[in-house]
N, C-alpha and C positions, 0 to 999 in steps of 0.2 A: 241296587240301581247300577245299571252300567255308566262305567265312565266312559267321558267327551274326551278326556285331554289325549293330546296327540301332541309329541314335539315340533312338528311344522308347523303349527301357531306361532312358531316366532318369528317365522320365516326362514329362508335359506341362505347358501352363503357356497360357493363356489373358490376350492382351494386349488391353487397352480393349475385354472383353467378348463380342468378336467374331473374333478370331483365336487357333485354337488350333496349338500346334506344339511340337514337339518341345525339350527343352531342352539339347538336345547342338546347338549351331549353329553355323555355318561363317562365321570372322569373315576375309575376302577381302583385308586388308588387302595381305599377302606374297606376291597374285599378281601384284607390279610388279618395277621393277630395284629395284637398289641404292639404300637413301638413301629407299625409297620413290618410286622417279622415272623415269617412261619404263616401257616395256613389261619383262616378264621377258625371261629369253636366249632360252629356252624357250617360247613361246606355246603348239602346241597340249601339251606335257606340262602347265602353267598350267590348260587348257581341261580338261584329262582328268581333275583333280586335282576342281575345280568340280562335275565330271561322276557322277565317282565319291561323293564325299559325299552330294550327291542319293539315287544308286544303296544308300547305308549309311542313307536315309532321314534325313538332315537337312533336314528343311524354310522354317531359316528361314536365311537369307543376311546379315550387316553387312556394308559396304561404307561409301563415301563420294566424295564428288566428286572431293577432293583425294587419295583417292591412286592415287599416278599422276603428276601429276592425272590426271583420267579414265579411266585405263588399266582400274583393277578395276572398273569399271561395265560396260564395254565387252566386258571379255572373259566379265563373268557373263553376258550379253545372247550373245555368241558360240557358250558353254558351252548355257546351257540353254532359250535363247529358241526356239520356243513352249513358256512354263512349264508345268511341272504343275500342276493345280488347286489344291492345298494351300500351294504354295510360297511362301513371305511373305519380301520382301526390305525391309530396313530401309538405310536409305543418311542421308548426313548432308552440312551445308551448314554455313559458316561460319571458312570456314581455308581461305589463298589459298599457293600453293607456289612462289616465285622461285628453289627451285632443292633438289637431294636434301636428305634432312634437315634442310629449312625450314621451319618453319609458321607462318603470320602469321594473326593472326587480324581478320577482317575482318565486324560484326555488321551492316553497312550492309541495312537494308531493301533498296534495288536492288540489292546484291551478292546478298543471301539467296533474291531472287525469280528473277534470272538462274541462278545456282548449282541451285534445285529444278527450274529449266523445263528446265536440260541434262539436269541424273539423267533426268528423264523420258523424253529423244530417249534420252541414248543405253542404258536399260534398255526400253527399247521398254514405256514402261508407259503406260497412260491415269492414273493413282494412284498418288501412291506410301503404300507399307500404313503404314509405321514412319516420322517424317523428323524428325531428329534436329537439333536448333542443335548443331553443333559444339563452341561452346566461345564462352563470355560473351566479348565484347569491352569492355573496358573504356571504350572512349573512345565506344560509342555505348548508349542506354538498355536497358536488358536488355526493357521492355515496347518498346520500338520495332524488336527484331529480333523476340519473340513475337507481336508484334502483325504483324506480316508474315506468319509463317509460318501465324496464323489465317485473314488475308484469303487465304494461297495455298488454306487447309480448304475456305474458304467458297466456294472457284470450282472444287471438287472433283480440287484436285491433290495434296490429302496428306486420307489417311483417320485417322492420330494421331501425334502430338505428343509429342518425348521431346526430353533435353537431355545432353549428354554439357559431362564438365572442369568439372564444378559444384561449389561449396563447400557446405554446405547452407544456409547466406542463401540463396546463389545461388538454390538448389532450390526453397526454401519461397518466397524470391519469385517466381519461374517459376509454380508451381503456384497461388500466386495469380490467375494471368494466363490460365491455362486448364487443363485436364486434361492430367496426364500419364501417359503410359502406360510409360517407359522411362527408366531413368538410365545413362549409362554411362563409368563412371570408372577409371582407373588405381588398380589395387589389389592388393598380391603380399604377400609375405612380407615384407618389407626397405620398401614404401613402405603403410603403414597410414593415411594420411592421410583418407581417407575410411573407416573404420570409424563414424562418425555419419551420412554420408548411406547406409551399407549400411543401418544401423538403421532407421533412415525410413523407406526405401522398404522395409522389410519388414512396418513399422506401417500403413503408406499401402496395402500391394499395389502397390504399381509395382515394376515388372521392374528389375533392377540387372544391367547387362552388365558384365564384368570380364575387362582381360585381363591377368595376372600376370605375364606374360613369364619364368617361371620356366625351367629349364636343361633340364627333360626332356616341358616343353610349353608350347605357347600355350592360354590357356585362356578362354573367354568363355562367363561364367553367364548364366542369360536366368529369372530365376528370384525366388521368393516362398514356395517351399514344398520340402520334402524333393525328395532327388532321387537317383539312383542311382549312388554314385560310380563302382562296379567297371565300368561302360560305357565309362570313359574313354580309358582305354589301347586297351581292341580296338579301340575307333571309329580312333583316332587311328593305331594301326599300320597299320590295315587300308587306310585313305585312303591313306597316307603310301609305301605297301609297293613299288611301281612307280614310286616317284622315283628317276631314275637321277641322285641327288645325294650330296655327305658329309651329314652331320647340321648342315656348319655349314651348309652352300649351303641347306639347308633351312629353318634357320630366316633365312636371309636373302631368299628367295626364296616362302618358301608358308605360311602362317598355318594351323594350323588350329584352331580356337575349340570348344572341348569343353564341357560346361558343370558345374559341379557345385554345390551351394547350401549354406549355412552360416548359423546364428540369426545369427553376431557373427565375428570375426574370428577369435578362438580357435577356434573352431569349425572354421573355413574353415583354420585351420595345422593342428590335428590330424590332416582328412581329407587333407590335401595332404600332409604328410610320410607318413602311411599307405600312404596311394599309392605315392609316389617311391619309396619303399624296396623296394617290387615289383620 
């Protein structure tokens, strides 16, 4: 039987004005090994996975340099390079990986400029649409990694500006320093820590990416406004349906980032146990 689901069921969601896209998004993290490190076992089923979402109509892609490292860059570039017209991929700079489940965080200007000019070769982009600081580095000025990532704006290699691992200081001083169009924090059931920068960016309009890591999905919201939760599940079985893996291999091995949006916190548990219980 062909399937219905299509990710614009949940609605869309319009970032820094100019890019509109789907709120069910495909976050690429889990198409590496173990540990986040080194290629999957699996590369073209990885590829097919990539392939397929597209195909279910997800248009926007998260990614990042580090995981992998470079491995998810590479294979989204393999998967769908020449993009579709609409396709918006956001990728992130700021976390260096000396080995699986490592992250070191590194805000050095010349790290953050090397870091953006690779995304770039290896997503075969002239731009990149979405480019994220990874995650505040303490021991260097949070305006002198922002202030890098402007000068990369202003020579036309990043068209907006988001920050993910932010406190809300973090945030509100970031947004200080320039426009932001994106936040994207750890946020599930069991870690509510950022329940005040969801808030924010719901006052502000900036897009709040989230991925739960809950037991019956990976989940990543791209979102500001109502959205459709019943999309979630089909998208996600539907992607998911030709993995010839268990459920664990799967979520060790392939992310998929569904999105769903909520005023507050409470919000975002009601619809999520609603869900699950399906």
């Amino acid at each position: 039987m062909t399937s219905t689901a299509n990710a614009s069921a949940a609605g869309q969601i319009t970032l820094g004005g100019d890019l509109k896209v789907n709120r069910l998004g495909f976050g690429a993290m889990r198409i590496t090994g173990p540990g986040i490190w080194g290629p999957p076992s699996d590369v073209p089923t990885a590829v097919r996975v990539v392939q397929r979402a597209v195909e279910l109509g997800v248009n926007f892609i998260d990614t990042a340099d580090s995981y992998g490292p470079e491995v998810s860059e590479s294979i989204i570039a393999q998967a769908l390079y020449p993009y579709p017209a609409d396709l918006v991929i956001a990728t992130k700079g700021g976390l260096v990986r000396p080995g699986p489940d490592v992250w070191n965080r590194n805000g050095q200007p010349k790290h953050l400029r090397g870091a953006c000019e690779g995304s770039l070769r290896r997503l075969r982009r002239d731009r990149i649409d979405v480019y994220q600081f990874h995650s505040p580095d303490p021991r260097v000025p949070l305006s002198d990694s922002i202030g890098e990532l402007l000068r990369l704006q202003s020579e036309g290699k990043i068209r907006h500006i988001g920050i993910s691992n932010v406190s809300l200081d973090e945030l509100k001083q970031a947004e200080r320093l320039t426009p932001l169009v994106s936040v994207q924090n750890r946020f599930n059931l069991d870690d509510r820590r950022s329940d005040g920068v969801l808030e924010y960016c719901a006052k502000k309009f900036i897009a709040f990416s989230v991925a739960p890591q809950q037991q019956k999905v990976y989940s990543e919201n791209i979102a500001y406004g109502p959205a459709n939760i019943q999309a979630v599940p089909l998208l996600a079985k539907d992607v998911l349906k030709d993995m010839p893996t268990t459920p664990e291999n799967i979520a060790n091995q392939v992310q998929i980032d569904v999105s769903f949006w909520a005023d507050n916190g409470e919000q975002l548990e009601q619809r999520f146990n609603s869900w699950a219980a399906k």
